[in-house]
C-alpha positions in Angstrom: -83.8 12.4 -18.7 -82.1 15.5 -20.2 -78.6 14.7 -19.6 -79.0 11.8 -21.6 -80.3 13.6 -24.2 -77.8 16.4 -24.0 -75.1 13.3 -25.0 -77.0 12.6 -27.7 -77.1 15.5 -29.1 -73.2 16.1 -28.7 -72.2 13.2 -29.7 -74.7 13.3 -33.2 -73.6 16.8 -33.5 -69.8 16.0 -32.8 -70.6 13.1 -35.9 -72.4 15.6 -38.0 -68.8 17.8 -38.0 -66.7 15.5 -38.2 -67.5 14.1 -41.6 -70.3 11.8 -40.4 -68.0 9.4 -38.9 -69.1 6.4 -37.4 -68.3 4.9 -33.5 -66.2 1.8 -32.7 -66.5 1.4 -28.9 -65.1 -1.9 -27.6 -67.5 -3.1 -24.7 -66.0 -5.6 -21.1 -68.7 -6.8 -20.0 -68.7 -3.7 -17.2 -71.1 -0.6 -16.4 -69.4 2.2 -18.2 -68.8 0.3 -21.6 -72.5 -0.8 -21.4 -74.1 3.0 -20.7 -71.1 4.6 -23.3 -72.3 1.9 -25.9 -76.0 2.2 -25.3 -75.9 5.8 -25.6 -74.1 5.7 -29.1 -76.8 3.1 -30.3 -79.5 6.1 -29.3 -78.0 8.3 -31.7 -78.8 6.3 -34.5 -75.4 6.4 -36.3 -73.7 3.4 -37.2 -72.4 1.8 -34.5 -69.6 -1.1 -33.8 -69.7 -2.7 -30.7 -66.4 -4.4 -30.0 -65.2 -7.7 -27.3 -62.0 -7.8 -27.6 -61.5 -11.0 -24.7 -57.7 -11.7 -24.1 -57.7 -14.8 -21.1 -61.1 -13.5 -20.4 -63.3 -14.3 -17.3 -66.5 -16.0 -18.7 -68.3 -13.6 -16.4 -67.1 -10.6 -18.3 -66.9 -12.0 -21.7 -71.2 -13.5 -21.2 -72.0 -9.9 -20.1 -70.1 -8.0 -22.5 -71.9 -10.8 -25.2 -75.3 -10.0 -23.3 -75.2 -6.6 -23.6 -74.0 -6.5 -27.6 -77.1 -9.0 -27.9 -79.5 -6.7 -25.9 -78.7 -3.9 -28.0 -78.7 -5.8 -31.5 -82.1 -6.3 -30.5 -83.0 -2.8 -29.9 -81.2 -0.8 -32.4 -80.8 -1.2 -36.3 -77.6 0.9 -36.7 -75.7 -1.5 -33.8 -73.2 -4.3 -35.3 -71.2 -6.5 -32.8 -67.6 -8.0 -33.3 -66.1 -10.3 -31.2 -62.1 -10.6 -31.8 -60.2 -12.7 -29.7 -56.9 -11.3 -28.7 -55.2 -14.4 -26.6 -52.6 -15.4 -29.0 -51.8 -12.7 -29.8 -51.1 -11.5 -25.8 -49.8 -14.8 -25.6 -47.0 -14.2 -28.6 -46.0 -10.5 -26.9 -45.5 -12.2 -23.4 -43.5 -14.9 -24.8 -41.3 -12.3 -26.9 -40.9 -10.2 -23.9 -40.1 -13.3 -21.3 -36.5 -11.5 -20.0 -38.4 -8.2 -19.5 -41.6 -9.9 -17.6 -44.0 -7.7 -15.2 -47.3 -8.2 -13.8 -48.0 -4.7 -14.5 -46.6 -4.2 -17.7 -48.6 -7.3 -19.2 -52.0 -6.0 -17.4 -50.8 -2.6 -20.1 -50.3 -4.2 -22.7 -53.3 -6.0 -22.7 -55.2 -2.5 -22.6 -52.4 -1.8 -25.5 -53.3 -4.3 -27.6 -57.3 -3.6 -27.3 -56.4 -0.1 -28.2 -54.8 -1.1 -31.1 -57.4 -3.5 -32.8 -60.0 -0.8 -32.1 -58.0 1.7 -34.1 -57.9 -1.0 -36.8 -61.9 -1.2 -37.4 -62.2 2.5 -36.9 -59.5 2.7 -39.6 -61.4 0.4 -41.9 -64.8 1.3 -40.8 -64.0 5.1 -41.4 -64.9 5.7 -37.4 -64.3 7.1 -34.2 -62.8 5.0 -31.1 -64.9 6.2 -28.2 -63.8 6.0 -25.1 -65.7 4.3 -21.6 -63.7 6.1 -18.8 -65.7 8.1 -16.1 -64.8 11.5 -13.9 -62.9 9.6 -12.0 -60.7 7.4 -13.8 -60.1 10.0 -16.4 -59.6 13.4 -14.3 -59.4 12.0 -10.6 -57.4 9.0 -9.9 -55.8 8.0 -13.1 -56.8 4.8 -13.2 -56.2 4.1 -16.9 -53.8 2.6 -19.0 -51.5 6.0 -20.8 -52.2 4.6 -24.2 -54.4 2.0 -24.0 -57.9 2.6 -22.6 -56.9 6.2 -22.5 -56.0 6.0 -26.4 -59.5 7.2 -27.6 -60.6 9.9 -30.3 -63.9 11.1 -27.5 -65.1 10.6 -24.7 -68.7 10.8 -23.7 -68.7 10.1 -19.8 -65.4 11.9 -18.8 -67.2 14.2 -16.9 -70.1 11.6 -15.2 -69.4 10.3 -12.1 -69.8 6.5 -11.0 -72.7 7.3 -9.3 -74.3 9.4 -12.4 -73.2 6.4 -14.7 -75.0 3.9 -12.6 -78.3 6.3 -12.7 -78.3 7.3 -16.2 -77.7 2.7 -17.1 -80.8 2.4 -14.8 -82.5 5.1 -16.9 -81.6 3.6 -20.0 -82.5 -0.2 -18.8 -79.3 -1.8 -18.8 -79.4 -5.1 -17.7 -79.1 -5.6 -13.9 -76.2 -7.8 -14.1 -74.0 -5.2 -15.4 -75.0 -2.6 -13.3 -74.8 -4.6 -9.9 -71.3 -6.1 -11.1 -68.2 -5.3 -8.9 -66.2 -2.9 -11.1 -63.1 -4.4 -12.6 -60.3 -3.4 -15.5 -60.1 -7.2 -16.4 -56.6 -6.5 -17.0 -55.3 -9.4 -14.3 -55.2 -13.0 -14.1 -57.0 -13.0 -10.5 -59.9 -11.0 -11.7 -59.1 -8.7 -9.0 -61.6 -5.2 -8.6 -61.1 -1.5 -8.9 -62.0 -1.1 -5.4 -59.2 -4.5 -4.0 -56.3 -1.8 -6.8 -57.2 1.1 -5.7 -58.0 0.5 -2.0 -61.4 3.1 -1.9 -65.0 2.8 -3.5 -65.8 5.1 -6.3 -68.7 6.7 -3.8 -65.6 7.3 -1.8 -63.4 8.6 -4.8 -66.3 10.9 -5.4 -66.7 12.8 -2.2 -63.1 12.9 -1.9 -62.6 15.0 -5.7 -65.6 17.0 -5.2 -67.3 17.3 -1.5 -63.9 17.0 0.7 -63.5 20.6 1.1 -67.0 21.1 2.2 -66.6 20.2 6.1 -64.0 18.2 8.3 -63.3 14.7 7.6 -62.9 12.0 10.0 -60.2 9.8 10.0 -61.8 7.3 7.6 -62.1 9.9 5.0 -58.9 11.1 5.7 -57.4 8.3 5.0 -59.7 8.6 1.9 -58.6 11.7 0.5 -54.7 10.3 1.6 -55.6 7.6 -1.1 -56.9 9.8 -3.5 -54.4 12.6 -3.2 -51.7 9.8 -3.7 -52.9 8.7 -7.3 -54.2 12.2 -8.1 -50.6 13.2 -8.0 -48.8 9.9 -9.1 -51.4 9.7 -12.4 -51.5 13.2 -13.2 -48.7 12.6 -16.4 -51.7 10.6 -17.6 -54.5 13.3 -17.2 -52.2 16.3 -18.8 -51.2 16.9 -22.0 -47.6 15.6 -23.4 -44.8 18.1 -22.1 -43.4 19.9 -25.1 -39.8 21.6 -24.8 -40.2 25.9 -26.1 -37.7 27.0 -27.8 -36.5 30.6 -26.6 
């Protein structure tokens, strides 16, 4: 397929002037960590694979260990670390007990991951790559500021869900991963993207690209009500920092 091969070829040539730099890319056991990961093995540069579990569901972590096996298998320049961040959650939640929030603990959970992976690619003299799609990244928002969205490049920010699920066929991802309910793994309950955001990527899709092409009904109005909502609440997340001009 030549988009995959167009990747390839950006992200060896984004290596190449970069000073050869190698990829840490930490991997959850979902769709869009699997295809980013597997795509970086193709290139044939040096490759970390990260799980970084913190109170994981076994469901993620033996599909996240799955995949890094699948791909050891495959490719030469692919090296897999597993790092187990619970304690170290655990220590932050404690120390933070008088400021406790459901949502701020689901962050810093992304937070933490962010900041192990910028330890390896700090020791491994690499890149931290980042798994969002089209629509987490540019539509909905739906990434921690910081944390999942902390990366140095990002090779599927501009595939949708449905073009990720394609291009993981393609590539022969395992079928587990690919039929797997999307989920951030962020929460205790192990709820989805779909149960958080209260649409399906398919739906997210039409509504950031095809809404404007004929009337919606009242289904996908409600739809693009949804999207337009997070669109708008998110965008401090998909713009760049405001800086103050001086006159």
């Amino acid at each position: 397929m030549k988009l995959i091969a167009d990747i390839i070829d950006w992200l060896k040539n984004y290596s190449e002037n970069n000073n050869n730099l190698c990829f840490v890319v930490g991997v959850s056991g979902g769709i869009d960590s699997a295809l980013v990961s597997t795509l970086y093995a193709l290139t044939s540069i040096e490759t970390h694979v990260v799980s970084l579990p913190i109170n994981q569901k076994s469901s993620q972590l033996d599909r996240a260990r799955k995949h890094s096996n699948w791909l050891l298998g495959k490719f030469s320049n692919v090296q897999f670390h597993e790092i187990e961040l619970s304690d170290s959650f655990e220590k932050i939640k404690n120390n933070l007990y008088d400021y406790h929030s459901d949502l701020g603990c689901a962050n810093t959970k992304s937070r933490l991951r962010m900041l192990t992976l910028y330890h390896l690619s700090t020791f491994y003299k690499g890149l931290v790559v980042g798994t969002g799609n089209k629509i987490e990244d540019f539509g909905v928002g739906f990434f921690t500021k910081y944390g999942d969205g902390g990366v140095d490049i990002s090779p599927i920010a501009d595939l949708t869900k449905t073009e990720v699920r394609e291009l993981s066929k393609e590539l022969g991802i395992i079928n587990e991963i690919i039929e797997a309910k999307p989920t951030d793994g962020l929460w205790d309950d192990d709820r989805t993207d779909e149960e958080q955001i209260g649409a399906s990527y398919e739906e997210l899709e039409w509504a950031m690209e095809f809404s404007n092409q004929y009337e919606p009904d009242s289904h996908q109005k409600q739809i693009l009500k949804i999207y337009n909502k997070l669109n708008k609440s998110n965008k401090h997340k998909m713009v760049s920092v405001p800086v103050f001009k001086k006159l």
